[in-house]
LUMLORO-243113 format. One record per residue: residue number from 0; x, y, z of N, C-alpha, C, O in turn. Coordinates in steps of 0.05 Angstrom, whole numbers, plus 5000, padded with zeros to 4 digits. Layout:
# residues N
 num  n_u  n_v  n_w ca_u ca_v ca_w  c_u  c_v  c_w  o_u  o_v  o_w
 NUM    X    Y    Z    X    Y    Z    X    Y    Z    X    Y    Z
...
END
This chain:
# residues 228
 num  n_u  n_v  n_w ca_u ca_v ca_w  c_u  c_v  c_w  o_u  o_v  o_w
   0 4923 4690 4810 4918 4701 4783 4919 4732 4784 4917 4744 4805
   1 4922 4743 4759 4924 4773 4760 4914 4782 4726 4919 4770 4705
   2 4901 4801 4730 4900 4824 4715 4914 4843 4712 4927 4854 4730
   3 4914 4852 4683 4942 4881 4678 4923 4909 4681 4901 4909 4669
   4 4927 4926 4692 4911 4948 4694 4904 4969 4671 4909 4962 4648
   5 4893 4994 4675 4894 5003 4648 4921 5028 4656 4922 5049 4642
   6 4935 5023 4673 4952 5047 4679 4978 5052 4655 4998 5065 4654
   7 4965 5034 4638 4985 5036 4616 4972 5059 4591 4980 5055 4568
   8 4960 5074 4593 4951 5093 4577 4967 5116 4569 4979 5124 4589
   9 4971 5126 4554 4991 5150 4550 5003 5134 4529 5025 5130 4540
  10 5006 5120 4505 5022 5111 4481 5034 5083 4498 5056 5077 4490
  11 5025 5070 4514 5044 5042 4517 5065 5060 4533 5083 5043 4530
  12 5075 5076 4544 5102 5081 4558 5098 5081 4581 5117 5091 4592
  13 5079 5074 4598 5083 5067 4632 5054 5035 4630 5031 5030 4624
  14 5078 5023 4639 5066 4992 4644 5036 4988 4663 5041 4987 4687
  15 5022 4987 4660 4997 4982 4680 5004 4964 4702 5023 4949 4696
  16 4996 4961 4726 4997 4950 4754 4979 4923 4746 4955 4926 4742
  17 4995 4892 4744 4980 4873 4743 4961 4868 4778 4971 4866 4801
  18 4936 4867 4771 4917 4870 4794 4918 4842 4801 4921 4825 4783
  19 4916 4834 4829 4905 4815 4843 4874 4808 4830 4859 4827 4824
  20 4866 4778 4824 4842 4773 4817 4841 4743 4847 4846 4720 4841
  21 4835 4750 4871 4826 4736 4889 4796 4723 4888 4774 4734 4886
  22 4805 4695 4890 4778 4683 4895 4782 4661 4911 4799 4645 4905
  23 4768 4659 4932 4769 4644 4956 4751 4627 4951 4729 4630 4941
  24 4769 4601 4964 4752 4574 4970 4721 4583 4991 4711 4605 4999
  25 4716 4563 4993 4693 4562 5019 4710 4564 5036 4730 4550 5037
  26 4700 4589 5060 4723 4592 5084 4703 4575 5108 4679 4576 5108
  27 4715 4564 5123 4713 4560 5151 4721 4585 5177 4742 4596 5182
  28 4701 4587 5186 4701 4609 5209 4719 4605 5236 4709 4592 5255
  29 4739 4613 5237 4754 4613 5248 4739 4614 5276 4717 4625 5277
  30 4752 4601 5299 4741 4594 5325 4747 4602 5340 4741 4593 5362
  31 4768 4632 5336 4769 4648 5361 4793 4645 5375 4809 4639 5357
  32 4804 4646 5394 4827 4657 5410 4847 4667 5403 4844 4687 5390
  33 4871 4660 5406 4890 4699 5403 4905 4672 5371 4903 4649 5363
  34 4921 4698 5364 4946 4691 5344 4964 4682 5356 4969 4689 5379
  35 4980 4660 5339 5005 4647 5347 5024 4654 5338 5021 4663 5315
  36 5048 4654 5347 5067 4666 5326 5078 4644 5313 5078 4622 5323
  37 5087 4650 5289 5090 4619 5261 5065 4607 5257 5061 4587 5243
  38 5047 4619 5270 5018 4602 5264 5011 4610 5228 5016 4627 5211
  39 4997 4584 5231 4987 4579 5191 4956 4572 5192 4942 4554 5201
  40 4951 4605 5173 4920 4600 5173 4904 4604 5150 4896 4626 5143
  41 4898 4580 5135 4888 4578 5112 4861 4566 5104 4851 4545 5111
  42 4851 4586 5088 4822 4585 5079 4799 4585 5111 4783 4567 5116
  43 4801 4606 5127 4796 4619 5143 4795 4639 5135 4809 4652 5121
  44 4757 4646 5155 4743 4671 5151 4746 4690 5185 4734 4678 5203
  45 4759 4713 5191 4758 4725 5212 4741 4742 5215 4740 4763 5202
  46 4731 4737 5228 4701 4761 5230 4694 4780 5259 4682 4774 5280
  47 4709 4808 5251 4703 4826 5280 4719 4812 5298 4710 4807 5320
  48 4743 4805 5291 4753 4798 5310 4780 4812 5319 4798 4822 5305
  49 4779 4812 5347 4800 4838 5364 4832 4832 5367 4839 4824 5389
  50 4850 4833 5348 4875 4820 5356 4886 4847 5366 4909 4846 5358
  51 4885 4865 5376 4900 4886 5397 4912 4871 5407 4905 4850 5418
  52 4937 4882 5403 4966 4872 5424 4981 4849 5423 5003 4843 5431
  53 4954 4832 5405 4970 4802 5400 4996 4806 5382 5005 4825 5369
  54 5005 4779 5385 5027 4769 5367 5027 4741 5354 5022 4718 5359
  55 5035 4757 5332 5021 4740 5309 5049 4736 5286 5045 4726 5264
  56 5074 4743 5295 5093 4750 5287 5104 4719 5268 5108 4696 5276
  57 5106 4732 5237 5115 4696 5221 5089 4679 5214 5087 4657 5204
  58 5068 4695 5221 5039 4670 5215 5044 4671 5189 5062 4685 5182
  59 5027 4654 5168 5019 4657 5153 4990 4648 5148 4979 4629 5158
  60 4975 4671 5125 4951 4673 5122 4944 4669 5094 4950 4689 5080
  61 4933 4645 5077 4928 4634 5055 4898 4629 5052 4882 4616 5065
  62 4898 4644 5029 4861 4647 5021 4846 4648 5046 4834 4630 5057
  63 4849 4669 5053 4827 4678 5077 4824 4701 5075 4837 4714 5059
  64 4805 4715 5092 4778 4738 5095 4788 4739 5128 4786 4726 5149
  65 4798 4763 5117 4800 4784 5150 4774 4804 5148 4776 4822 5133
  66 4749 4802 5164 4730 4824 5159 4725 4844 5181 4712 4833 5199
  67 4730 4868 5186 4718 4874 5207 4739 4871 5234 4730 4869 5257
  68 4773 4873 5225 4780 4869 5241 4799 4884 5261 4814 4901 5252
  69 4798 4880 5288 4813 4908 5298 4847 4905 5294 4849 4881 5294
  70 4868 4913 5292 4897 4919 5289 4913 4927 5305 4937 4925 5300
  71 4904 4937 5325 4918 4955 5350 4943 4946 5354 4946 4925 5367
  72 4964 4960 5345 4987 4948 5364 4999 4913 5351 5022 4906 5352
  73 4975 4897 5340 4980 4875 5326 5004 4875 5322 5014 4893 5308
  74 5027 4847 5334 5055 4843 5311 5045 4825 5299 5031 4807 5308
  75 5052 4830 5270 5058 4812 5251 5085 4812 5231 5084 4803 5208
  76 5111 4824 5241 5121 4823 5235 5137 4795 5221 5141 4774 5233
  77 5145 4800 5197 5151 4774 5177 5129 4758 5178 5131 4736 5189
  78 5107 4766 5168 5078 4755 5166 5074 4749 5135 5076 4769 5121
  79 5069 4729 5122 5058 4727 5099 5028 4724 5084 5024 4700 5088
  80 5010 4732 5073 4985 4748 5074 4989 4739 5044 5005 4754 5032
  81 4977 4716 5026 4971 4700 5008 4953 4703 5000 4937 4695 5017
  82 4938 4714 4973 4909 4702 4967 4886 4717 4991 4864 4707 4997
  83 4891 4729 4996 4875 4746 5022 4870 4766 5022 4887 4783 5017
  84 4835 4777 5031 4821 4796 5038 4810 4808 5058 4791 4801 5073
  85 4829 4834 5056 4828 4842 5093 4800 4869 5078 4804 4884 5059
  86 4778 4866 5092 4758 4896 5088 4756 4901 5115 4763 4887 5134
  87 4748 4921 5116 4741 4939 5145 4762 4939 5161 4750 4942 5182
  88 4786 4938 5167 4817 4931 5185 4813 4960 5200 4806 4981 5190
  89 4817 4958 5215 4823 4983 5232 4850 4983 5261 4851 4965 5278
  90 4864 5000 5261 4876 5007 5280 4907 5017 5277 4919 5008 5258
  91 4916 5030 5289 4945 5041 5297 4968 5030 5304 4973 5026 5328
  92 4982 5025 5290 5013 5017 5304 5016 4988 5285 5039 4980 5279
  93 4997 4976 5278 5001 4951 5266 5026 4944 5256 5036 4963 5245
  94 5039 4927 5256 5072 4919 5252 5068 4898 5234 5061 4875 5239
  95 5074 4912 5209 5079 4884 5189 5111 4888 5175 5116 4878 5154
  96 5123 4897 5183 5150 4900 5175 5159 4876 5164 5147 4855 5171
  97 5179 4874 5145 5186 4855 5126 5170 4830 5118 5180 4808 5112
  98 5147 4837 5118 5121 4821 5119 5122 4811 5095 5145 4809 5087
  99 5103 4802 5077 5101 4792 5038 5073 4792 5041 5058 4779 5056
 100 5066 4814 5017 5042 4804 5019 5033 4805 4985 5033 4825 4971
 101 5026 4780 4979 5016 4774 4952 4986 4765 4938 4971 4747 4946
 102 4985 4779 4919 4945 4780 4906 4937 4785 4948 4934 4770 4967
 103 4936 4804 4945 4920 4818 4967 4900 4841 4966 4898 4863 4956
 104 4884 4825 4980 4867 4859 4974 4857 4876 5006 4844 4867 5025
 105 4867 4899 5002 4857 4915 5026 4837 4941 5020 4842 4960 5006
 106 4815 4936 5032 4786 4948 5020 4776 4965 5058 4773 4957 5081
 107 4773 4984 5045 4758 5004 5071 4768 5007 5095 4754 5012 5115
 108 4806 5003 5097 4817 5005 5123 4819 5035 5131 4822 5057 5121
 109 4817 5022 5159 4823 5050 5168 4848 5054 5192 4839 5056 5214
 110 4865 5055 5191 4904 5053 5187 4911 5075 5198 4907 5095 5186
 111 4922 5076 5221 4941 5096 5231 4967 5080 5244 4967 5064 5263
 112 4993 5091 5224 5023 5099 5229 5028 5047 5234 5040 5031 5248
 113 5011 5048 5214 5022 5026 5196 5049 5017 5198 5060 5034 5185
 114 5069 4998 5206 5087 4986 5194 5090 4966 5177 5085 4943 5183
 115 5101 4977 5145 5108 4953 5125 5131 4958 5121 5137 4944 5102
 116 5160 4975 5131 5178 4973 5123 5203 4948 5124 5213 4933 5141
 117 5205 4952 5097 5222 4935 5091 5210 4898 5087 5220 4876 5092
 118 5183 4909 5074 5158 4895 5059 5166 4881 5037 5190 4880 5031
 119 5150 4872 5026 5146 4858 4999 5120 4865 4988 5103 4850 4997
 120 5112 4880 4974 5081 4876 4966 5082 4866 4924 5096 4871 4905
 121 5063 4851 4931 5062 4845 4895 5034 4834 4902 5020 4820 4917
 122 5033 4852 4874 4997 4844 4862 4976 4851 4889 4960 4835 4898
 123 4981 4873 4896 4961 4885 4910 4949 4912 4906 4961 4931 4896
 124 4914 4912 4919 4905 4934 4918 4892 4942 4942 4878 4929 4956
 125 4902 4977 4946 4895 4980 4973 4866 4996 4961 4870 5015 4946
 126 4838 4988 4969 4813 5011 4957 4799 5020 4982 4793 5004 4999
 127 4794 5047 4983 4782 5057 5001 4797 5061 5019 4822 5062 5017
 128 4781 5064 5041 4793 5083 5070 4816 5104 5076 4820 5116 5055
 129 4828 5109 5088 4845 5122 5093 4868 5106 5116 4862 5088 5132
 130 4891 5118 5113 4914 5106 5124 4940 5131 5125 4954 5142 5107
 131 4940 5134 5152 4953 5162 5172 4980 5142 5167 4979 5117 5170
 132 5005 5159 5158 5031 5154 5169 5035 5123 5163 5039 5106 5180
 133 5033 5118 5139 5039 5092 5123 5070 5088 5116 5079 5103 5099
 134 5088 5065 5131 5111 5070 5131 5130 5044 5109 5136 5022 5118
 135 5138 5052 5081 5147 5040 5077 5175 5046 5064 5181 5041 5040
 136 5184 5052 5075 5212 5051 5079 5226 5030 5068 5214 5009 5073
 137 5246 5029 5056 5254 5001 5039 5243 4983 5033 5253 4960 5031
 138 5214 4990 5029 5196 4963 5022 5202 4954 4989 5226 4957 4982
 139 5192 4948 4979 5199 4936 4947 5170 4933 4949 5159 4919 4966
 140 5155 4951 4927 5129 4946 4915 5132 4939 4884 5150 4948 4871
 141 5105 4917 4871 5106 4920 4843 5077 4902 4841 5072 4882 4854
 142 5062 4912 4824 5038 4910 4814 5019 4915 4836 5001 4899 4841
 143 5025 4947 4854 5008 4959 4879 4990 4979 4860 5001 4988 4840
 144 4965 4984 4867 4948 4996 4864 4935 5007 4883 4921 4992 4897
 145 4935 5034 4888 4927 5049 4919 4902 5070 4901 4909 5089 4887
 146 4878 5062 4906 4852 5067 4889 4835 5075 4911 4833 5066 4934
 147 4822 5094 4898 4803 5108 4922 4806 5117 4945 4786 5120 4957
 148 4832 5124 4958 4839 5120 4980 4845 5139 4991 4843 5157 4974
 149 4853 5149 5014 4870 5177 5032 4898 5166 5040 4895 5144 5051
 150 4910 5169 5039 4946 5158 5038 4956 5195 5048 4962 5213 5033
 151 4952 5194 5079 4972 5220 5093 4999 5209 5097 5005 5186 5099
 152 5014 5230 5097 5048 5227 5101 5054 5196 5099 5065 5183 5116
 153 5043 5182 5069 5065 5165 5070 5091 5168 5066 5099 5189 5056
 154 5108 5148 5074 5135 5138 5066 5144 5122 5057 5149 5101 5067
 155 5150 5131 5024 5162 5112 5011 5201 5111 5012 5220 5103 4999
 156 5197 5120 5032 5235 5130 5032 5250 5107 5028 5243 5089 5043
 157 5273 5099 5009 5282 5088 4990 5279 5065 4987 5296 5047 4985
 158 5248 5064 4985 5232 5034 4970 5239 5035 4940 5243 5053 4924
 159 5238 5016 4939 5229 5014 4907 5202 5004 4892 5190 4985 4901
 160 5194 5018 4870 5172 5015 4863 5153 5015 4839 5142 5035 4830
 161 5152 4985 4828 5149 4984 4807 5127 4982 4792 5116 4960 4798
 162 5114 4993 4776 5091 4984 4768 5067 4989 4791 5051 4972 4799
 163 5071 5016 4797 5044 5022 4811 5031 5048 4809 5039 5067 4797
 164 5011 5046 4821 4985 5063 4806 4965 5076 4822 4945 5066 4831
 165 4975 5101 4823 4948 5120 4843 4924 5129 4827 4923 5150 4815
 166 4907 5112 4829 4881 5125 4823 4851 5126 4832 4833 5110 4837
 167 4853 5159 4831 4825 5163 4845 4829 5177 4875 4812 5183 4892
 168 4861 5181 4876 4864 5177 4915 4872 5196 4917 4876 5211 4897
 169 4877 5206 4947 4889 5235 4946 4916 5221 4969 4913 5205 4988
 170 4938 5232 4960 4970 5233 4977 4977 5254 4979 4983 5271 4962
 171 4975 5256 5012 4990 5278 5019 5016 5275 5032 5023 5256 5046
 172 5032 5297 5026 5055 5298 5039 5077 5268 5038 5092 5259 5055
 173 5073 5262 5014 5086 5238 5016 5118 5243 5007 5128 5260 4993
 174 5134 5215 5024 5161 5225 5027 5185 5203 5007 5193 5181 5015
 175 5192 5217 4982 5202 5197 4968 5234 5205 4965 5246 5208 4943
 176 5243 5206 4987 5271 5204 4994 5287 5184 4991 5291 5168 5009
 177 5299 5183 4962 5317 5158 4964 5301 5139 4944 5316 5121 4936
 178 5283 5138 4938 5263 5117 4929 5274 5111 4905 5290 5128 4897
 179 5268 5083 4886 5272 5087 4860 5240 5080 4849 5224 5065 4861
 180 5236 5092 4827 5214 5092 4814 5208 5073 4784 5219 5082 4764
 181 5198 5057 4781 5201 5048 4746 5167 5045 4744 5157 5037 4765
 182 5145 5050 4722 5123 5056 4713 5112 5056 4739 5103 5037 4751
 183 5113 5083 4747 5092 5097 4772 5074 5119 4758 5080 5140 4747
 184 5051 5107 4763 5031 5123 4746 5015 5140 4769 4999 5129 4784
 185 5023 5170 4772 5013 5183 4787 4987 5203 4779 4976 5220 4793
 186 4981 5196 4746 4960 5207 4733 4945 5219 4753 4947 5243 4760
 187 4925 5198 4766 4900 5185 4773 4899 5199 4800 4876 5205 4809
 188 4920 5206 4814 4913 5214 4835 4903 5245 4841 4915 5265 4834
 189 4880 5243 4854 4857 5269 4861 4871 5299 4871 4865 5323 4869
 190 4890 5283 4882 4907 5309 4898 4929 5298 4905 4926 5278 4919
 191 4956 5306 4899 4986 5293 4899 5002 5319 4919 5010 5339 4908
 192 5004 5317 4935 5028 5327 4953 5052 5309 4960 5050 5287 4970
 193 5077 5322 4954 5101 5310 4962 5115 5330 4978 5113 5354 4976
 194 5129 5318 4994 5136 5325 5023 5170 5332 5013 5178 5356 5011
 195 5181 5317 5010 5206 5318 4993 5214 5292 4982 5204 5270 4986
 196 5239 5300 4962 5249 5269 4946 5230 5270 4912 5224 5253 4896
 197 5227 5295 4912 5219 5300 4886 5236 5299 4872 5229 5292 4850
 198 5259 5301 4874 5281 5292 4853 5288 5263 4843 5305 5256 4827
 199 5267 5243 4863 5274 5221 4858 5248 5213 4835 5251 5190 4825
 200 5227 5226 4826 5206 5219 4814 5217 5205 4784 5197 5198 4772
 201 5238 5199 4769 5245 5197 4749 5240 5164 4751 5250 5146 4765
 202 5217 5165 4725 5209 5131 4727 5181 5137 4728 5166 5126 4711
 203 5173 5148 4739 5141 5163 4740 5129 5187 4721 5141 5204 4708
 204 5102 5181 4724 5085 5192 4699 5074 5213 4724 5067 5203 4746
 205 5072 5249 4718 5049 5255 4725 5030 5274 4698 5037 5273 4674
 206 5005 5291 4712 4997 5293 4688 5011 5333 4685 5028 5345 4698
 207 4994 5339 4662 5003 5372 4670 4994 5388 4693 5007 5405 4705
 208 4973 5380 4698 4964 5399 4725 4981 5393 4743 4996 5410 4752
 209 4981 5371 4753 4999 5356 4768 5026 5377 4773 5032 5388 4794
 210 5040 5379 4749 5068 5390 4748 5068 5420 4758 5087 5431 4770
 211 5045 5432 4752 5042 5458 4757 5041 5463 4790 5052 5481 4803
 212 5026 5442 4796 5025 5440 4832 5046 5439 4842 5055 5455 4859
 213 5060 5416 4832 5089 5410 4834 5114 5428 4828 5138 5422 4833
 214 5104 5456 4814 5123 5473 4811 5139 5489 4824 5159 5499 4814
 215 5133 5494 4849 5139 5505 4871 5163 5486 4878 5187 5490 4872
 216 5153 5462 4891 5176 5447 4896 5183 5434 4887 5186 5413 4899
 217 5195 5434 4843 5208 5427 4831 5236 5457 4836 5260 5455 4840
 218 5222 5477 4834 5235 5502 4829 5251 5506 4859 5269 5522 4858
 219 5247 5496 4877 5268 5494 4901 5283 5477 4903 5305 5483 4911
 220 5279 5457 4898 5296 5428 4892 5317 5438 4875 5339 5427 4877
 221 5312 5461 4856 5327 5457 4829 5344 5486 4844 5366 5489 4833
 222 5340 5503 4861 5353 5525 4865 5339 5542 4846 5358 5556 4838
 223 5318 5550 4835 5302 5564 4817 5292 5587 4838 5275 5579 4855
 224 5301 5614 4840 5282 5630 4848 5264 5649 4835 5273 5669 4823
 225 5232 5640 4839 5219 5656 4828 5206 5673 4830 5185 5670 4844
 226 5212 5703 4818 5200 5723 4828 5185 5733 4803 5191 5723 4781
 227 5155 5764 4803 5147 5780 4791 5163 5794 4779 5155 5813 4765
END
């Protein structure tokens, strides 16, 4: 199920991000030892548990609660992530490349140099924590919501991206080279740095302050030199 967000404000002309509305069965507590790859794990609760290094590559994960869990190195590449709530996730290198991940919710991670390229995300919200070097690179997003959050040098380099919504968060240095944009509502976000690929923002909302920040490197992009 999903909710429409309110990122549709401004006269109806940028679509709001339909939200994931997750609600899990009664989970069973998962019993411990490593990930399988093609393994299928549904309505399972993971609790503090260490998958560093494992491979987990093709599982799929349906209505379940990742809590508390470490990421190190983790493959999950072509991983599918259903109806699921990862809070507390921590670690570096994580490999979810061409992964899918749908009505997801990711709450208080803490993420360094992430792989989702060449992803799927729909009907997700990332809230809280922070996440170093988030790579999505030809991913295809639509109904993402990145709320409350720290998002350093992501990469959206020529994802596409529909129907999503920064608010409350601060992005820095983010890299939208190539990207295509349709209702990207960058209102909301606390502090907006782009790295380059500002020329690709067309499809997106920002606000006025926003633009003024943004003026420097609209006015280089465009060959504008400005002097006193």
């Amino acid at each position: 199920m999903a909710r429409t967000g309110a990122g549709g404000a401004g006269g109806g002309r940028v679509k709001g991000a339909r939200r994931p509305e997750v609600r899990l069965p009664e989970l069973e507590v998962w019993g411990g030892g490593e990930l399988e790859p093609d393994g299928d794990y549904d309505g399972q609760e993971f609790r503090a548990a260490d998958f560093a290094g494992q491979d987990g590559a093709g599982a799929r994960f349906m209505d379940c609660a990742l809590r508390d869990c470490v990421l190190d190195e983790t493959g999950l590449r072509h991983a599918r992530l259903l109806d699921t709530v990862l809070t507390g996730a921590r670690g570096v290198g994580t490999d979810l490349a061409e992964a899918t991940l749908r009505d997801v919710e990711l709450v208080d991670a803490r993420l360094g140099g992430t792989q989702l390229h060449g992803s799927v995300l729909e009907r997700v919200v990332v809230r809280g924590g922070k996440i170093d070097y988030l790579n999505l690179r030809t991913a295809k997003l639509r109904d993402v919501v990145f709320e409350s959050c720290v998002l350093v040098e992501p990469d959206f380099g020529n994802a596409v991206l529909e129907r999503v919504e920064f608010v409350d968060c601060v992005v820095k240095d983010a890299e939208f080279r190539g990207a295509t944009l349709k209702d990207v509502d960058l209102r909301g976000a606390a502090e907006l740095g782009i790295a380059s690929g500002v020329e690709r923002l067309s499809g997106a909302v920002i606000s006025m302050s926003q633009l003024l920040d943004l003026a420097p490197v609209l006015a280089s992009q465009l060959g504008i030199r400005v002097e006193d």
